[in-house]
N, C-alpha and C positions, 0 to 999 in steps of 0.2 A: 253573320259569322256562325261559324260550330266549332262543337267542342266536344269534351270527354269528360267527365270526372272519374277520375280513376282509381279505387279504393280496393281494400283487400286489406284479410291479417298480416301480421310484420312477417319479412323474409317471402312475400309469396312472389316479389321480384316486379314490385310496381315502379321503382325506377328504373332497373332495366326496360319495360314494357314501354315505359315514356322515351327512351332514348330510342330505342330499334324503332316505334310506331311512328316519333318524329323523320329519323332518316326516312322509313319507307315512305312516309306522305310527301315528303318536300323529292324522292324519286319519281314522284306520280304526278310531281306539279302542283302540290299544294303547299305553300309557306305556309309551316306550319312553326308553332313556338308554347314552351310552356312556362305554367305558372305553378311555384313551389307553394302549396298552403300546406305543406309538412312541415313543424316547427321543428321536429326530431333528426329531419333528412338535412346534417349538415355539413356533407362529405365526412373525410376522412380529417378536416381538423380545421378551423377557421380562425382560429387563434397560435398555428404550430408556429412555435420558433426553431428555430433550424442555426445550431452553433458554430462560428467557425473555427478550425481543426487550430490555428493558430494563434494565440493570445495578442492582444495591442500590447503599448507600449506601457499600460498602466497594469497588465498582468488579466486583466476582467475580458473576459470570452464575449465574443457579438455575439449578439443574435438579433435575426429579421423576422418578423411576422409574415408568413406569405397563408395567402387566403385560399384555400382549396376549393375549386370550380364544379359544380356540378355538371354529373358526363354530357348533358342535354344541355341545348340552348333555351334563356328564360329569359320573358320579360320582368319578372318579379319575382323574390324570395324572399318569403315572408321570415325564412329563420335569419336570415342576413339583415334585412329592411325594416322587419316588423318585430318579433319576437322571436327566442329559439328556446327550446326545450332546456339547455344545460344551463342557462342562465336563472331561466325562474325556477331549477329545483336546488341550486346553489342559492338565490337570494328569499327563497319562502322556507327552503327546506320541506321541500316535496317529495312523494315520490315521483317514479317515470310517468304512471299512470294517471297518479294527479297532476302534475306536472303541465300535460299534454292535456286535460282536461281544462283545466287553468287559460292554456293559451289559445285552445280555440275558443274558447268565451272570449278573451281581448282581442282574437283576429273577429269575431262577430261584431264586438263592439264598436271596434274601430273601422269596423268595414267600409264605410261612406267615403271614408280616408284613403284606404286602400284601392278601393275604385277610382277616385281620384286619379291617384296614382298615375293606374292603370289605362286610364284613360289617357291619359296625358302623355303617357309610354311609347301609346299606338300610334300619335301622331307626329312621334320621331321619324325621322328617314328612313329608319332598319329596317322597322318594324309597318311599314304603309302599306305592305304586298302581304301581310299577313291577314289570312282568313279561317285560322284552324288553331284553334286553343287545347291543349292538354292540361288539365289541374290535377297536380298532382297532390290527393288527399293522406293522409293518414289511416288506417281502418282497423285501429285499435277497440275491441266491442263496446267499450263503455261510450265509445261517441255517439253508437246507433242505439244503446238501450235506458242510457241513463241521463244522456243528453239530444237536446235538437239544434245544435250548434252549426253541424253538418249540413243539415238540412235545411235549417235557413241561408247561411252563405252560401250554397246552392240556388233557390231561389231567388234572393234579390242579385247573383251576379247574373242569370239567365235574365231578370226583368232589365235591369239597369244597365248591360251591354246587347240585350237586344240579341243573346246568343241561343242557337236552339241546341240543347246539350243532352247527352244519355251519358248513363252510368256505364260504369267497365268494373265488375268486379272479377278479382284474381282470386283462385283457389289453388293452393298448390295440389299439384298434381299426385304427391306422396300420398296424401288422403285416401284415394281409391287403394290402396294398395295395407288402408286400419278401416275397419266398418265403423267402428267408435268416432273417428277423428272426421269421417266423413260426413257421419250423421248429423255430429256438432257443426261441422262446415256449411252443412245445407242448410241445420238450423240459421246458423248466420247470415248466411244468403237471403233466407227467406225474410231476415228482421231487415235487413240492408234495402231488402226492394220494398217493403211495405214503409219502410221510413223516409227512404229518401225522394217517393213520389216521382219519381222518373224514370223512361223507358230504360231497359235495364241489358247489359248483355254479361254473362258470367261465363266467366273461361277459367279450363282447367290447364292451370301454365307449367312450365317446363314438361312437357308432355315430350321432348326427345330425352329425359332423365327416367324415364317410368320403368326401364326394364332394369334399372340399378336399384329403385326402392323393395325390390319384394313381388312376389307372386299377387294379385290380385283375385278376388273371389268368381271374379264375374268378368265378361269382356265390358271394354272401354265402352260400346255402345250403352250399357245397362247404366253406367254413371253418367253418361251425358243424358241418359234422357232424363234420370235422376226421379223415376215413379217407383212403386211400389219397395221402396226403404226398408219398410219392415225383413223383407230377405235377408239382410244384412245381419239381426238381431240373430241368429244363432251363428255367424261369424264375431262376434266382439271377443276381444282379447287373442283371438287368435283361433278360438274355437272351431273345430272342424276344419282349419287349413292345415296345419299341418299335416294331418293325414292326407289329404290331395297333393300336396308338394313333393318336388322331384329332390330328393337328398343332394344335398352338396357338403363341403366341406363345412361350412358353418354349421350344419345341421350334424357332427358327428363328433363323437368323444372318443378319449383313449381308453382299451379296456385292454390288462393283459399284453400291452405291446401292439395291439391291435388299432383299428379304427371300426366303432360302431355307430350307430344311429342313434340319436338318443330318445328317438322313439320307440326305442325298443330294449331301455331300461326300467326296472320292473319301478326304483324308486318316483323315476320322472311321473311316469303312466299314473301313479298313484296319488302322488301330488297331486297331479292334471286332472284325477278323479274328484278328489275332494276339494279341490278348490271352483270343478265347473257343479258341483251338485250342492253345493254350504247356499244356507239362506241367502245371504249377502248377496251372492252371486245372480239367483233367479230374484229379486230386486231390483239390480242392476240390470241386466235386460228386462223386465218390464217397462223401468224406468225409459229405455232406449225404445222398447215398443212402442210407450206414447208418444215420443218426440218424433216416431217415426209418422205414427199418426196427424199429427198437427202439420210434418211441414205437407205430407197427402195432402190432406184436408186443404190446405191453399193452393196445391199444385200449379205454383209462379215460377217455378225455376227449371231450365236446362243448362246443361252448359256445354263450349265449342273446346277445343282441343286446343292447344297456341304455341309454337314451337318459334319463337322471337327472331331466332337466327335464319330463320327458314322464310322466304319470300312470300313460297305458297301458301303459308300456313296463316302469314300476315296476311295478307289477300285477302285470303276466307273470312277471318274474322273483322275485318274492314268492312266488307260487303254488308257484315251483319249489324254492323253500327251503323253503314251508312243508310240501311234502313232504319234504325232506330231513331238516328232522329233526324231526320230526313233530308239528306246530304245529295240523294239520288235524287233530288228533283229540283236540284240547283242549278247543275251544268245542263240540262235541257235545252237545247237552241229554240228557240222561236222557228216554228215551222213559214217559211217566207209563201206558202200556198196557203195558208189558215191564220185567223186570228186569234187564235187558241193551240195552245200544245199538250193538252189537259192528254189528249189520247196518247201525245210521245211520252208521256211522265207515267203512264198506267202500263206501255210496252216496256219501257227503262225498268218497274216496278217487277213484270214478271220476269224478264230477261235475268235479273241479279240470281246468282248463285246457283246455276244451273245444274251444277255435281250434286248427285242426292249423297242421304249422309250413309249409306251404304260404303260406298266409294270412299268419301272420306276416312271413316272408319279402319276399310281394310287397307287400302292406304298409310294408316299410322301404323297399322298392326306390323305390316310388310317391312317397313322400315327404322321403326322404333322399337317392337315388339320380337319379329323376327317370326313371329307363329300368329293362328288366326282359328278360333275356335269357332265352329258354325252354330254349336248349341250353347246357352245358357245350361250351368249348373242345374239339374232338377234336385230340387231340396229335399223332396221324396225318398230319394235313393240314400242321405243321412243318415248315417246309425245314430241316436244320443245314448 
């Protein structure tokens, strides 16, 4: 079997990701199904009662319990099955953070159990044509820096179902468009792949949303390749974009009945002076220059584009997993002239992914972007 573990900060849309990558795989022929180890992800309410409009005969209003279903099809959910987040912060009196820290330590403990489970699950009827697992994790930071919870439920379900699995992690895409947030993003990345010991592939998702976040400093090539970070440090807080930015409405104030830029208010400018030249400030980028440092210094991470809704987009990034952990060299036939297909699994290997990322690139730019800059920003040309 394979599989995914699919992790990411909250809202970067890793349930969505598990529903759209389950449809696409099970279009391609693979019965695919997931596994919820989110104790947080428990729809929209699993306990709603729902009143009805018309009183019984004793005056007291019904109500039903009905269980709200996760969008994706699952063999297990552990917020249902095992534990859920609202429950242990109502019975310990946690926070969210602890909370969620709490229950992955009892889904670690109990894990033996839960394979169990699991196992036991697979050998139902529904479930006997499935070959492709999605796990859909949690990727709140304190999992990856304060704990190894993650990271072991990760390896003993790869030992103990015999599953060869890579990571998926989700960045939202709004990131490229705050140098700050991005920085912090790839620091995380960087902690994500160094902890969870698994080949890794990171995607920057909702990437058909990106012409609605905000101007960007750099073309989307420059954050996928995600080297030379430090550039970014004289964009934080916004610095130096606004002068490159095309005015819009949001960018202008009322002066006199009129409509001005508010760049070209003398008070703004002066603020904007003293708050990019105050100590504070040149601290806080240094501080950014060495985080940019550090995630160089490992240079483990790129990331792929992912547009959920979009077939081709899912495609792409299939291919890249199905290299990672090693899916491409499963459906291999048996060459019936040789007794070896060791050379079709190395053609299979170079054949994947034939679009260079050129292509790809201008491709998103064309139709998510709408424009396509041929040069990289030169920082040179900066006034400070």
């Amino acid at each position: 079997m394979f599989g995914q573990i699919v992790v990411g900060p909250p809202g970067c849309g890793k349930t969505t990701y598990c529903n759209g990558m389950q449809q696409y795989l099970r279009l391609i022929g693979r019965e695919a199904f997931v596994i919820n180890f989110d104790p947080a992800n428990e729809g929209i309410s699993r306990t709603q009662h729902r009143e009805n409009d018309s009183p019984d005969h004793d005056g007291a209003s019904q109500s039903q319990p009905t269980n709200t279903i996760l969008p994706y099809d699952t063999i297990l959910d552990v917020s249902e099955d095992v534990v859920n987040l609202s429950s242990v912060m109502a019975q310990l009196q946690l926070g969210p953070n602890g909370a969620l820290l709490y229950c992955m330590e009892y889904i670690e403990h109990h894990l033996t159990d839960i394979i169990h489970i699991l196992v036991e699950r697979l050998k139902l009827e529904k479930y006997k044509q499935c070959s492709y697992l999605l796990f859909d994790f949690p990727g709140q930071v304190e999992l990856f820096t304060h704990s190894a919870s993650v990271r072991n439920i990760a390896a003993r379900v790869s030992k103990e179902l015999d599953i060869k699995l890579c990571a998926v992690q989700l960045i939202d895409a709004y990131y490229c468009t705050d140098a700050s947030k991005f920085i912090a993003a790839s620091l995380l990345t960087t902690t994500t792949t160094i902890r969870l010991e698994l080949p890794i592939v990171n995607i920057l998702s909702k990437i058909d949303l990106l012409n609605q976040y905000g101007k960007m400093p750099y073309n989307l090539e420059y954050f996928m390749e995600c080297q030379e970070l430090d550039r970014l440090v004289d964009y934080i807080d916004g610095q130096n974009l606004d002068e490159e930015g095309v005015e819009d409405e949001d960018k202008r104030i009322p002066t006199n009945g009129s409509y001005t830029s508010y760049l070209d208010d003398e008070e703004y400018q002066l603020a904007r002076s003293k708050k990019y030249h105050s100590n504070f400030f040149r601290r806080y980028q240094k501080l950014h220059q060495l985080l940019c440092e550090v995630i160089d210094d490992y240079s483990l991470i790129n990331f792929v584009p992912l547009n959920i809704s979009d077939a081709v987009s899912v495609g792409r990034v299939l291919s890249k997993i199905d290299r990672a952990n090693g899916y491409i060299f499963k459906s291999i036939e048996r060459d019936p002239w040789n007794n070896t297909s060791v050379q079709n699994m190395f053609n299979c290997a170079i054949q994947m992914d034939p679009e260079n990322r050129f292509e790809q690139v201008a491709d998103i730019h064309e139709r998510y972007l709408g424009t396509y800059q041929e040069d990289i920003n030169d920082l040179s040309s900066i006034k400070h």
